[in-house]
ROFINU-595331 format. One record per residue (C-alpha): y, x, z. Coordinates in steps of 0.02 Angstrom, whole numbers, plus 32768, in hexadecimal, padded with zeros to 4 digits. Each point is the difference from the previous one (the first is absolute). Last residue first. Layout:
N
YXZ ...
***
This chain:
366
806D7EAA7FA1 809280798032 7FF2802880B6 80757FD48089 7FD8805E80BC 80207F7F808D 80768036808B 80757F7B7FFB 805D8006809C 7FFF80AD8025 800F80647F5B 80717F617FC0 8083801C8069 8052808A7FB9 80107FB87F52 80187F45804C 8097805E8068 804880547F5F 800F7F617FA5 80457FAE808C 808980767FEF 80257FF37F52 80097F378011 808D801D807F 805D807C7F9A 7FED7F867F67 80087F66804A 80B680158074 80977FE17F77 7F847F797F9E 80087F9A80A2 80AB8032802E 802C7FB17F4C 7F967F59803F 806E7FF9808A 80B580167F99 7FAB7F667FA1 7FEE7F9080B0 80AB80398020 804F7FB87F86 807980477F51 7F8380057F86 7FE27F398012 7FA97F728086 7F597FCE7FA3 801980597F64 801780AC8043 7F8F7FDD8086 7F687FCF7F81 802B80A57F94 800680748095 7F687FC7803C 7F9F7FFD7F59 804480BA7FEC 7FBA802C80B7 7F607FEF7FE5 7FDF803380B5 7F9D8085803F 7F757FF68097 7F927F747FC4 7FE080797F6D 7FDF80978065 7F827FBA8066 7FA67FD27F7E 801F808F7F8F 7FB98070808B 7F617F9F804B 7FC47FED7F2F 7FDF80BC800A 7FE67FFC80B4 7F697FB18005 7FFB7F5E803F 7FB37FE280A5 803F7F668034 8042804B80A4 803C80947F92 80627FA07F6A 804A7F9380B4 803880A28039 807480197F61 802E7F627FF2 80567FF680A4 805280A57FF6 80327FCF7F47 805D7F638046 8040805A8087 805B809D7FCC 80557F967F78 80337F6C8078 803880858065 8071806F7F73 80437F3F7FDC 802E7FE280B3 805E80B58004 80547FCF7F46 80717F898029 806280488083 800580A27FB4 804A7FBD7F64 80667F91808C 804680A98048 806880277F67 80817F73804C 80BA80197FAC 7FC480577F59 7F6C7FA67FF8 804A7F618018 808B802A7F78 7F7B804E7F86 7F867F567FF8 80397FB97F65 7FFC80AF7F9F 7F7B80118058 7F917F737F99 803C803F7F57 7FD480A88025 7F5E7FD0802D 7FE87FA67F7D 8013808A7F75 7F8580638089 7F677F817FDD 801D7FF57F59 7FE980C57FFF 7F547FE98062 7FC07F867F8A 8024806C7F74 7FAE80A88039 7F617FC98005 80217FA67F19 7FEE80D67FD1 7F7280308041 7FA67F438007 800D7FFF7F2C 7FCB80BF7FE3 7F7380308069 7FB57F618037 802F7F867F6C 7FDC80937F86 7F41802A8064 7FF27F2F7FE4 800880037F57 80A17FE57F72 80097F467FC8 7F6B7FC98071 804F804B808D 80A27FB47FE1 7FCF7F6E7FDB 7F9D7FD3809E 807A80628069 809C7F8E7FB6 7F957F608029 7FD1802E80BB 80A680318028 805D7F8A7FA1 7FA57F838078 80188052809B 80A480277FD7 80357F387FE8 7F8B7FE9809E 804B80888083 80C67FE97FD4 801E7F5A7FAB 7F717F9C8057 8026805480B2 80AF7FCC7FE4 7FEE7F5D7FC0 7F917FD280A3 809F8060805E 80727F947FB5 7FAC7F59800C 7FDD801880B4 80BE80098011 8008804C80CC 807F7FE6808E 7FD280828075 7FD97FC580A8 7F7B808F801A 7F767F958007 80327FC57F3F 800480A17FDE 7F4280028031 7FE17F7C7F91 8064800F7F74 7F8E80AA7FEB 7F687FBC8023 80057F737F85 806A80867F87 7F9280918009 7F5D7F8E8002 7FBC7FC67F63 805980997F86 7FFA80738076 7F277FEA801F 7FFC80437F29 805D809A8029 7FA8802480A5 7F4A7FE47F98 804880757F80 8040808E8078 7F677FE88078 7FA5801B7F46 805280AE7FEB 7FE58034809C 7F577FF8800F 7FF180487F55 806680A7803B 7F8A800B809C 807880658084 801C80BB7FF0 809D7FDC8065 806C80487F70 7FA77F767F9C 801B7F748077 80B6802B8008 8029800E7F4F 7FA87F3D7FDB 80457FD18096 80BC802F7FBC 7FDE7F507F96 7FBA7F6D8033 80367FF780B0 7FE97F61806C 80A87F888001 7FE07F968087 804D807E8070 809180367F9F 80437F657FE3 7FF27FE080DA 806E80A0800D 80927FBF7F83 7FED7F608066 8017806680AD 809D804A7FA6 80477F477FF0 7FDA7FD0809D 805C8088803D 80937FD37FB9 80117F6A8038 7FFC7F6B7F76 80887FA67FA6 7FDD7F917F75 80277FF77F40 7F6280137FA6 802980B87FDD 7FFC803E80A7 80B17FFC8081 7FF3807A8074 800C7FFF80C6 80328085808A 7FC2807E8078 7F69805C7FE4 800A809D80A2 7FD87F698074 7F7A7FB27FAF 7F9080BD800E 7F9F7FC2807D 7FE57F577FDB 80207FBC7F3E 7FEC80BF7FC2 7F6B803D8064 7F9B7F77803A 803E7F9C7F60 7FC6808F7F8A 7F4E800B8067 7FDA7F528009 802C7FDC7F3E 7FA280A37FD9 7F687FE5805D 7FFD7F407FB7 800980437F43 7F758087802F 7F847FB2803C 7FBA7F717FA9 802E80297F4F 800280CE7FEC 7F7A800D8089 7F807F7B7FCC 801A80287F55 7FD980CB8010 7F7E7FD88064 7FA77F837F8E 801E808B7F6A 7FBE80748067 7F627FA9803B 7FEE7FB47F40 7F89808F7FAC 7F987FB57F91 80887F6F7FD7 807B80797FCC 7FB080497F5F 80557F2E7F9E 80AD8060804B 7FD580A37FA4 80207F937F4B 80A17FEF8038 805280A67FDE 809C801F8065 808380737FA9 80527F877F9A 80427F9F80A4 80568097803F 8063802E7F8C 80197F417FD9 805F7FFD80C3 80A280717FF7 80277FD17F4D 800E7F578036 805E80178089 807880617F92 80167F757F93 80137F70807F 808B80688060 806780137F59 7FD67F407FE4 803E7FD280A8 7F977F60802B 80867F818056 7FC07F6A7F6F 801D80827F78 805F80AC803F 809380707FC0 80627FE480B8 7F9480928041 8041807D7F83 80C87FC1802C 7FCA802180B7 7FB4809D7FEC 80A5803C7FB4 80857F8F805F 7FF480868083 802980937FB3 802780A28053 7FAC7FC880AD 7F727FA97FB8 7FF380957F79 7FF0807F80A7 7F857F7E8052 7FA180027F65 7FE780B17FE4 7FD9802780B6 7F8A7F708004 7FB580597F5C 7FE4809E8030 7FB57FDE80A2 7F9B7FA97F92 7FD480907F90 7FCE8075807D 7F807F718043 7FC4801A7F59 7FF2809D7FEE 7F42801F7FE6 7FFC7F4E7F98 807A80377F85 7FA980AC7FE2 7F547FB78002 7F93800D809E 7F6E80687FE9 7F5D7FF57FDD 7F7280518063 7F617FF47F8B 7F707FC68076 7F6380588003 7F6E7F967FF8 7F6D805C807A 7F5A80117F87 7F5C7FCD8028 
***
C-alpha cells in the first residue's frame, strides 16, 4: 500500500493578501467619503426597485466565481459517505445561526450597549438602535455558511478535496430553501423590521441566478475547450474576479461609513470580538463532534471548517438590500470579511497540529 501524498497549494496572490487589501479598502473609502460624499451616494441612487445596479454587478461577479467551480455530479458520491455532510448541516443550520444571534446580542446589545449609542434610519424608512442594526449584520453572517474560501482552507488543511466540494454544493442548494426563512427569522428576534420579499429575491438573484449560470457556463465551457482548460486556464484567471468585486464594494460601503469610523474606530473592534468567538466556536464544536463520531480527519477538517467561515458575499448582498450601504448591519458583514482570513489561517494551523493527537489514524491510498 502506498501513503497519498498531498500536493501543498498555495494561496493565490489576491487571496494571500487579502486581509491587506481590506484594510486597503476601508482606508480608501473613508478617505473618498471624506473628499466626496455625494460620490457613493450618487452610485447608490442608480438602482431598480432600491437594488443599486453598480452594487448588483459586482455582487454578481463576486459569487459566479464561485458557483462554476463546484461540480455536481460529486453530490449523487455523497450518499456513501453522509456523516460529514449530516454534520456539516446540523452545525451550519441548527447551530450556528442561534450561537451567533446569542453571542452578538450578549456582547453588543449587553455588554458592549453602552459604547453603541444612537439610532439609524434603514432603507425601509424606520429608525432602529444602532446596535440592533450591527447584531443583524452578525445574524447575516451566521446563516450564511461558506461556499467559497472553504474550498482554500480545506485544502491547506490537507482536508478531503471531494468532501468539500459537495458540502459546498449541498450548502449552495440548502441557501436557496432556508437563508431567507431563517434569516427573516432571526432578524425578526432581533426587532429588526424585515421585507421577506427582499431577502427571498436576494438569495434568488445572488446564490440561484449564479448557481444556474454556473452550472450552464461550466457545462459549455468544458465541452467547448476540456476540462484540464477549464481548470488551468478558465478558474486561473475568473479566482481573482470575485475577490476584486468584492473590494470595488468595499470602497463603496466605507465611503458611507468613514465619519463613524473616523470619530469611533473602536466599534470595528467592537464588532468583530463576538464574530472572532462565534468563529472560534463553531469550528471548535465541529471539530470534536468529527472525533466523537469518529470521522477521519480528512472529512473532520473541511467540516469543521465550513461551519466555521461565513459566505460573507451573500451577507453583504442581503444587508445591502435589506437596510442600504450606508447601515450598520452592512459595516458588520465588512468586519466579517475584515477578520476570516487571519482567523481561518489560524484554525488551519491548529487542525494541522492537532491532528497527530486527535486523529491518529494512518490514510492509505486504496
Amino acid at each position: 500500500m502506498k501513503t497519498v501524498v498531498h500536493e501543498e497549494r498555495q494561496l493565490s496572490f489576491f487571496e494571500r493578501y487579502l486581509t491587506l487589501w481590506v484594510v486597503g479598502c476601508i482606508g480608501l473609502g473613508i478617505i473618498l467619503g471624506k473628499l466626496f460624499p455625494q460620490a457613493a451616494i450618487t452610485l447608490d441612487s442608480i438602482s431598480v426597485y432600491q437594488v443599486s445596479i453598480p452594487i448588483t454587478i459586482c455582487l454578481f461577479f463576486m459569487m459566479y466565481p464561485i458557483m462554476v467551480k463546484i461540480d455536481f455530479h460529486e453530490v449523487v458520491k455523497a450518499g456513501k459517505t453522509p456523516k460529514p455532510i449530516l454534520l456539516t448541516l446540523f452545525i451550519n443550520w441548527c447551530v450556528k445561526p442561534f450561537t451567533m444571534l446569542a453571542i452578538a446580542t450578549f456582547f453588543l446589545g449587553f455588554l458592549f450597549k453602552g459604547a453603541i449609542p444612537g439610532v439609524e434610519v434603514v432603507k425601509n424608512g424606520e429608525t432602529v438602535e444602532l446596535f440592533r442594526s450591527y447584531i443583524s449584520g452578525c445574524i447575516l453572517l451566521g446563516v450564511a455558511p461558506c461556499t467559497a474560501m472553504v474550498l482554500i482552507w480545506g485544502h491547506l488543511a490537507r482536508g478531503n478535496d471531494g468532501h468539500t466540494l459537495v458540502m459546498v454544493a449541498i450548502n449552495s442548494l440548502t441557501m436557496l430553501f432556508l437563508y431567507a426563512p431563517l434569516g427573516g427569522w432571526l432578524l425578526g428576534v432581533n426587532k429588526m423590521p424585515i421585507p421577506w420579499e427582499t431577502i427571498v429575491l436576494s438569495v434568488l438573484i445572488y446564490v440561484g441566478l449564479p448557481l444556474l449560470l454556473g452550472y450552464y457556463s461550466r457545462k459549455w465551457v468544458i465541452a467547448k475547450k476540456g476540462f484540464k482548460w477549464f481548470e488551468e486556464e478558465f478558474i486561473h484567471y475568473l479566482t481573482p474576479v470575485s475577490i476584486f468585486a468584492l473590494l470595488i464594494t468595499l470602497v463603496l460601503l466605507f465611503s458611507f461609513k468613514g465619519e463613524l469610523i473616523i470619530n469611533q474606530p473602536q466599534i470595528i473592534f467592537l464588532i468583530a470580538i463576538p464574530l472572532f468567538i462565534q468563529t472560534c466556536l463553531i469550528f471548535g464544536l465541529s471539530y470534536f463532534i468529527a472525533k466523537w463520531i469518529k470521522l477521519p480527519y480528512r472529512d473532520a477538517a473541511p467540516s469543521a471548517l465550513i461551519g466555521a467561515s461565513n459566505h460573507f458575499e451573500v451577507a453583504i448582498a442581503t444587508s445591502t438590500i435589506l437596510f442600504g450601504l450606508s447601515s450598520g448591519a452592512s459595516l458588520a458583514t465588512v468586519v466579517g470579511v475584515l477578520i476570516e482570513v487571519p482567523v481561518m489561517l489560524g484554525l488551519v494551523w491548529f487542525a494541522k497540529a492537532t491532528r497527530p493527537k486527535l486523529f491518529p489514524e494512518v490514510h492509505h491510498a486504496k
